[in-house]
Every structure is written in C-alpha cells, then in structure tokens.
N, C-alpha and C positions, 0 to 999 in steps of 0.2 A: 619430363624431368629436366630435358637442358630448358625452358623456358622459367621452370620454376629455381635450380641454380644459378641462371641470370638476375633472375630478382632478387634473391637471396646473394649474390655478389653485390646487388646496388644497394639492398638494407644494411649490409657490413658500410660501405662506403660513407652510406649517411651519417652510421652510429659514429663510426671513425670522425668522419667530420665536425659533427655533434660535439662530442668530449674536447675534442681539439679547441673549439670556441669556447665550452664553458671552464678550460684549463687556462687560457689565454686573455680571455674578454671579461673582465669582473661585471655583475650584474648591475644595473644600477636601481638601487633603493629608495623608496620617496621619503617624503618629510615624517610620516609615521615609524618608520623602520629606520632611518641612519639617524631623526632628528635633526632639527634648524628652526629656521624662525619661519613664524607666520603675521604678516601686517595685515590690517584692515585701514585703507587709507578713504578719511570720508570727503568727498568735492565740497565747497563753501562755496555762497555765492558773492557777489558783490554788490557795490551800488551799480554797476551797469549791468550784472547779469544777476536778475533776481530770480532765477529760477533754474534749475539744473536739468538741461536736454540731453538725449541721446549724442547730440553734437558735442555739448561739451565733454559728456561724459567718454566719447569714443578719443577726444583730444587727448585729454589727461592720460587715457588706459594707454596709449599708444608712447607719449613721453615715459611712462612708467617701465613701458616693455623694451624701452629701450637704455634706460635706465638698468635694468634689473638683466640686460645680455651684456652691456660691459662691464657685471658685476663678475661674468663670468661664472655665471652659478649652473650646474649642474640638472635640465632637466625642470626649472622653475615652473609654477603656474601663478598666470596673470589673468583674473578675470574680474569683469563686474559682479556685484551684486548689489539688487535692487535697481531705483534709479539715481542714487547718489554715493556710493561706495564699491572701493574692489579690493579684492582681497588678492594678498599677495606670500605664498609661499616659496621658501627657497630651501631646500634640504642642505643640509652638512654645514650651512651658515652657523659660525659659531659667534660670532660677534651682531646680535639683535642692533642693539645702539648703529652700529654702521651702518648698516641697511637703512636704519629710521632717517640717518642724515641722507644717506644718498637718497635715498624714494623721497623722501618729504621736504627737500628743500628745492625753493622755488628756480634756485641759482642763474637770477637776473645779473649780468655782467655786463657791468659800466666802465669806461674807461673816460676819467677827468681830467682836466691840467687842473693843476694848483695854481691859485690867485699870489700873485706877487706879497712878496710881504711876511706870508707866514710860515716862512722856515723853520722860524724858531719855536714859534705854537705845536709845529704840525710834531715836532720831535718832544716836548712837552703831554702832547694829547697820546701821541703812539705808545708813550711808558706808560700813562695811567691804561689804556688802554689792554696793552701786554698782564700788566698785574691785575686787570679784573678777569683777563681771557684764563691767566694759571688758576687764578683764587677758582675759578667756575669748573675747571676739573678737580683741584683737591676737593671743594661741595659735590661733587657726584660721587667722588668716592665714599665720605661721609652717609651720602644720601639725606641728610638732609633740608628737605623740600622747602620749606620756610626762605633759607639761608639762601639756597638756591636761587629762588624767585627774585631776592630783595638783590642778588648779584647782577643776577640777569636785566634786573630795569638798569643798575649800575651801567652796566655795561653798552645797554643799548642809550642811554645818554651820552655816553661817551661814545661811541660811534655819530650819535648826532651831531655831535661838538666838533667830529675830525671831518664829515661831509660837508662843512660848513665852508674849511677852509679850499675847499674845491669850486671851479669852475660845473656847471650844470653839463651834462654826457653828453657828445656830440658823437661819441663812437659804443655800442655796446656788441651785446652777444649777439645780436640778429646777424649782426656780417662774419659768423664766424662760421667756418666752413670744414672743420675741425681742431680737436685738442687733444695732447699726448701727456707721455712724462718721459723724461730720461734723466741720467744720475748729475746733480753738480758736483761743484768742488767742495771739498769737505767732507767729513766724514759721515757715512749715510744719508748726506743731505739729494735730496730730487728736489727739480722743477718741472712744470707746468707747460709743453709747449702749444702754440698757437697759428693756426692758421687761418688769414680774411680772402672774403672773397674780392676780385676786384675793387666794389668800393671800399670796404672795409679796410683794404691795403693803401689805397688813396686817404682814408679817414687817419691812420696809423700815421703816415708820411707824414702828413698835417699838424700832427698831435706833437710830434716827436721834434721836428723841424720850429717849431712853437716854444718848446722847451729846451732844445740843446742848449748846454754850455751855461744855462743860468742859476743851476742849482736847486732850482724846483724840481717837481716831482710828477711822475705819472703816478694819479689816481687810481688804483684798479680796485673796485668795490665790485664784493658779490652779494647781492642782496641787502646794499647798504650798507654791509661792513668790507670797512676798508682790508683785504687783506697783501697786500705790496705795494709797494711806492718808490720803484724805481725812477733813479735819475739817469737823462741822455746826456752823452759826450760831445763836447762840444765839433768832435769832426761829422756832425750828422746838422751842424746848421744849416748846411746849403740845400739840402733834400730831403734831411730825413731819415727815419730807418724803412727804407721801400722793402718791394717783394712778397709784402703781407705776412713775414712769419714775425713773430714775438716769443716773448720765454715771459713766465711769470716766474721771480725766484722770492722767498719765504722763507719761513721756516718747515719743509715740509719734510716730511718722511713719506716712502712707498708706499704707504699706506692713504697720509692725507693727500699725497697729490693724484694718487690711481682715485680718489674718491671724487677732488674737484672737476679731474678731466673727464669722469665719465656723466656727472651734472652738465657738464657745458655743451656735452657731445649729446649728450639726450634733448639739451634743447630746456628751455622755461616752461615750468607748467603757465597752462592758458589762463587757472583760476586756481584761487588759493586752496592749499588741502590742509588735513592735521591727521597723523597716525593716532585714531580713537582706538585701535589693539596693538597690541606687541607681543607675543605668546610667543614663548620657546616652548617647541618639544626636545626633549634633553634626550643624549645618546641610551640612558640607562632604560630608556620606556624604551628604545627603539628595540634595544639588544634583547629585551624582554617578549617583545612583541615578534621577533624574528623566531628567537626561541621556539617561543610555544606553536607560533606556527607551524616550525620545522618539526615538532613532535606531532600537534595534531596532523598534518600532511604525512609523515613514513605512519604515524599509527593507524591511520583511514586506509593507506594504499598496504599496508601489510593484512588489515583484516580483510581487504576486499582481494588480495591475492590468497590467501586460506580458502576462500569460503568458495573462490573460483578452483581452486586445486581439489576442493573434498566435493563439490558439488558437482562437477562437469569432468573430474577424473582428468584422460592424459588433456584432450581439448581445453580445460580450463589449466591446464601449467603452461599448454603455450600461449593460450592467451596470456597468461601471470608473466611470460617475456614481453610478448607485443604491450602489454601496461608498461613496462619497464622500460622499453623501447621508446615506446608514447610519450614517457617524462621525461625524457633525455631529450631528444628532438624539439619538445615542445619549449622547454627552459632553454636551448640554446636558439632557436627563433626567437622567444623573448629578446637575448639579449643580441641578436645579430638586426633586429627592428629597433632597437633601442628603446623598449618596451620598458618605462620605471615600476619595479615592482614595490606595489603596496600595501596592506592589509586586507582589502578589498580585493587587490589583484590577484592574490592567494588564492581569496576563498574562491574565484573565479576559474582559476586554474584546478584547485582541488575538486569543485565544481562541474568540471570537465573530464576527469578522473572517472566521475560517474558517469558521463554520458560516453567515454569510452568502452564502459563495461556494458552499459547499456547496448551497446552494438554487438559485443562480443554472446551476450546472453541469445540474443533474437536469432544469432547465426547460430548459434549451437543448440537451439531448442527448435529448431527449421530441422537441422540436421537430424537429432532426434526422430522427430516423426517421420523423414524418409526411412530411418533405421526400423522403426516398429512398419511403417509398412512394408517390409524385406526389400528394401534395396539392397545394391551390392554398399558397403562401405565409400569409396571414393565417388557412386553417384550418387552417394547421401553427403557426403563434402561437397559435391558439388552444387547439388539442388539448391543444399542449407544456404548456403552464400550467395546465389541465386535469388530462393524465393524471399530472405534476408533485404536482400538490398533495396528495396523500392521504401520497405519499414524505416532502416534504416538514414538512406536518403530523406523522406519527408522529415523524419526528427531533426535529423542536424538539419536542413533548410527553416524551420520554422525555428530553431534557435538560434540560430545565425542571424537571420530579418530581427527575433527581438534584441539580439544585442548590437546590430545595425542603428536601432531607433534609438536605443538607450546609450550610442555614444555620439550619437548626434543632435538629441535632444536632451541629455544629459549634459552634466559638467563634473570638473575633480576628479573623485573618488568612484563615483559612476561610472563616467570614462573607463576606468581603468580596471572596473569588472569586465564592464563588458568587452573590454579591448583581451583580456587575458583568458574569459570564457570563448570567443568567438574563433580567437587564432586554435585555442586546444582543443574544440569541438570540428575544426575544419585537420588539424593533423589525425585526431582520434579517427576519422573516416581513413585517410589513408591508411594507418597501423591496422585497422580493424578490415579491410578489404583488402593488403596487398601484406602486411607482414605474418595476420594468422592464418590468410588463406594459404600464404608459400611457406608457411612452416609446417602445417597442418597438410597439406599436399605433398611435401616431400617426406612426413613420417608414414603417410600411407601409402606412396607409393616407391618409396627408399629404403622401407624394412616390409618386406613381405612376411612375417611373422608376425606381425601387429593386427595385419588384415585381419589373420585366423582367428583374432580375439577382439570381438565387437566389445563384448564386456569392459573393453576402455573406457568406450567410449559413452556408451547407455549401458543403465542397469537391467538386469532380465531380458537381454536382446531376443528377440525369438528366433526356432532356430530355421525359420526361414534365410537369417542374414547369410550373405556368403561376401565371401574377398570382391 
C-alpha cells in the first residue's frame, strides 16, 4: 500500500504539472488549423546552369530557410519537392503578397557612385520613377493584370534609365556581414542598417571619400532598382565613412525595411526562382477544421469511456480515468516538445487513444481468466498486468519502429502523424502500466469490501474466487 500511494502521489504531481502547461503554454497549430500561406517556389535555370542539381537545389532551400526564420514565423516548413521546386508553408501569415516578396526576390545589392553630371537627370528619373512605383500599388489594388503588366515594363525602363546614370558596382551584398532596422526621424519612418566585413568597410570608405562634398550620390540598387541615393558630407573627404556600418534611409515603414533586411541577411539566391503557387488557407477552414476535430476527438473518447465502464465494470472506470489522465499528459508533452498540431496530428493522437485502450483491454481480459481460474482477486491484478505486459510491449514497440520510419522517411503532414501517434502510444504504456495498475491496486487492496465482490469485476465469477 505505501508503495502504491507513492505512485499515486507522483501521478497527482504529473496531472498537476500537466494542466499547469496546457493553462499557461498555448498549443501551437499548423497551417491547416490557425491558416497562412503556402508557396511553391520553382528553381529556373540559366545560361550557365542548364540544368537543376541537388547542389543548387540545396543552395536555394537553405537561402529560403533563412529567409522564412527572419520572417519570424511560427513553426514554418521548408522543404523540396521534386528535383526543381520547394514548398514553403508559414502558418498565421496573413499577408501572402509579403511572403511572395521576401522568398522570391533575388535581393542582389549594389552599391554605385553616380557619374558626374547627372544631378539634375538623376532627380528627373526618381519622380517618374516614384509615380510609376504609386501607379503599380493602386493597379494591384484594382487587380487589374493587363494595366499591371503594361506598369511594370513602365517601370522597369525607368529603372534602366536611373542605372545608367551610375558608375558599374564596385561594392555589393557579398561584403555584407549583416543588416537590421531601427526607427528614423519622422514619423513612422525606419531605416535599413548595415554592416561590411573588413573589405567591404574598406570598399565603403572608398565609395564615400569618392563622393563627399560633391553632391552626387550613393547608388544603392536592389536588384537593379534604385531604392536610396544618399549623399555624403563633405567632412568625410579625407577618409571616408570608415568602420563598415551604413544606414539605408527611404521611404520605409516597419514593415518594408524588416522585409529588405531580412532579404539581405539571407543572402542572394544562387539561381533565379518564380513563386508558380500562392495559396492561402484562411482562419475560417482552420476554425472549422479544429471544431469538428474537437467533436470527433471528446465523441470517440466519450464512447470508448461507456463501453470501457459497461463492459469491464469497476476495472474499466478506472481505466476511463487513466484514458483521461492519458489525454492530459499527452497534449501537454505535445506542447512542452513544441510539437505543431495538425489535422493529421489529431488523427494521430486520437489514434493513440485506441492503442491506449488497446492495452487497458489485454490487462483486464489476463485478469479475467486468473478470476475464472479461482484466483484470489489481487493475484488476478496481478498476473493480468503480468501476463499483460510482454502483449502489450511488443504492440507499442512495433508501432513506435513504424512511426520511427514514417517521420524519417516521410515529410509534412506525415511527419506530424507519426510524431503525435508515437509520443501518445509511448505515454499510453505508462498510463496503462503504472496509473491503472496503482489505481486498481489501491481499490483492492484499500477497501476490503470490494474484495468480497468479484462480481465487479467479471461477470458470473465462480465461486471458487476468494479476497
């Protein structure tokens, strides 16, 4: 008895502990269930690489994933598929479009001096410039695509027009060794901060010491379009702006500059891509899909606690706790591993639900047959869970190996079955070996009035049974 209320002290403790995580730790949901976007981004080749290798393809996936963590998304998946495309989900993203610019733009950065001379051009090209970049957001709000297109060439002629009046890059992104944002002067306005690595702080000094004082202008083109053109002061003639830090300032808000810096910080894709998908899954599927789950889930576990209480009498109500126990424990490892749950993870977990009871049946039908052989009661507790266990063992070890295989030779949604049947089929042995055994041991040996009536426990006990 004291061995079995030690146990029974450390199953309070767990349960305690349990509730305390899932009061405190919100779960987290995958792109099925909270909703966000999903890319399929396809690799392109060039005139130098005509053909799409594992090499590039590992290139690209690696810019992307880094790309898609200073998006700061929650939980994202980043993987290939095929040998030319990866697919890339981000749950609770509500802004598709943003995503498409950060993942799919190549963000090659150049830094030019301006050629003597064209001051006055360069402030000419910037307003036409300005007024085709507004016209290209009111055509998206529109949506229409014709209008759009015929902007878009607009526009990239005039970019060509403003690269012209540039000196060719002698400094770009490759020497850059980080970029941030923090707030300017103004209202709402951010910039862009910069950090080169030695040479690139060497290249900078150069650039800047080139132009102090003449009223030209630093180049800064991302991807060919001009986006800032700062001029240096002329107390930087003699040196320079040393130390390798820069600001890019613009017209930015928190928004465009956390987008530019985390383009620059990821790094230039190797080879060009184009997002061929864009698909939102919207919150209303999510909340629909969480729904019905949570009904089919309590409606599964309420019927399999009846048919455990009518069929196996007092032994199957305490099992009907240790189930209860089981989902509690189980969902708060979920969320204490950082396990994202998703439609699949459900069924996973529901999944396991049964191969809980599945263990609870085999021990209480062991137990049985001590009973009709006339055991005493408590040496038929004990056999059952006994001759119980080796049964029980081999099942959960061969469902564990297959969902071993299938999250490592899987991907996705795969994954995340077998990541959610594997964890609840390994706590289902605990619950089913140490929470019904010490519930079920301390009813038969903590009310000696229960002993005298087998009849709990099997129907038509014979009346060999004794206490």
């Amino acid at each position: 008895m004291q061995k079995q209320r030690l146990l029974l002290a450390f199953i309070l403790v767990l349960v305690i502990a349990a509730v305390t995580v899932l009061v405190k730790i919100p779960i987290q949901l995958g792109l099925d269930l909270q909703g966000g976007a999903q890319l399929t981004i396809q690799v392109k080749t060039t005139e130098d690489i005509k053909q799409i290798t594992s090499k590039e393809l590992e290139a690209v996936l690696s810019v992307v994933e880094n790309r898609v963590n200073g998006l700061g998304v929650s939980e994202p998946v980043v993987q290939t598929v095929g040998s030319d495309q990866i697919l890339v989900q981000l749950p609770g993203v509500n802004d598709p479009q943003q995503a498409e610019r950060v993942l799919g733009g190549t963000a090659q950065l150049e830094f030019r001096e301006q050629k003597p001379g064209t001051e006055a051009q360069l402030v000419i090209e910037r307003q036409v410039q300005q007024e085709k970049l507004l016209r290209q957001e009111q055509l998206r709000q529109t949506g229409d695509q014709n209008a759009i297109a015929a902007n878009q060439e607009e526009l990239q002629s005039s970019n060509e027009a403003i690269i012209k009046l540039f000196e060719p890059a002698k400094l770009t992104g490759k020497n850059l060794k980080d970029a941030g944002t923090q707030p300017a002067q103004g209202d709402n306005a951010w910039e862009v901060t910069l950090r080169f690595d030695p040479a690139g702080a060497e290249g900078f000094a150069q650039l800047t010491k080139n132009l102090a004082g003449t009223g030209r202008s630093i180049g800064i083109f991302l991807d060919n379009a001009l986006i800032s053109s700062p001029t240096v002061g002329p107390e930087f003639a003699a040196n320079g702006i040393t130390g390798g830090n820069a600001v890019i300032t613009g017209n930015f808000t928190v928004q465009t500059a956390n987008e530019l810096a985390v383009q620059l910080r990821g790094g230039a894709l190797p080879v060009p891509v184009e997002i061929v998908e864009n698909r939102t899954v919207g919150a209303t599927l999510g909340r629909d899909s969480i729904q019905r789950s949570i009904y089919a889930g309590i409606g599964g576990l309420v019927l399999v606690l009846i048919f455990m209480g009518v069929y196996y009498r007092l032994p199957g109500l305490i099992a009907d706790v240790s189930l209860v126990i089981y989902s509690v424990l189980t969902i708060a490892a979920f969320v204490l591993l950082g396990v994202t749950l998703t439609l699949p993870g459900i069924a996973g977990f529901i999944l396991s639900i049964g191969m809980a009871v599945d263990a609870n049946v085999l021990i209480f039908e062991r137990t049985r047959e001590e009973l009709r052989a006339g055991k005493t009661l408590y040496r038929s507790v004990e056999s059952g869970f006994y001759r119980a266990f080796s049964s029980i063992l081999d099942g959960n070890v061969t469902t564990v190996i297959a969902c071993a295989a299938l999250f490592w030779l899987g991907s996705g949604l795969v994954k995340g079955f077998a990541l959610t049947l594997g964890l609840g089929v390994a706590v289902s042995m605990f619950t089913a070996l140490t929470c019904s055994r010490t519930f079920l041991l301390l009813v038969v040996l903590g009310f000696p009035g229960l002993r005298q009536r087998p009849e709990l426990f099997v129907p038509n006990p014979p009346a060999s049974v004794k206490s």
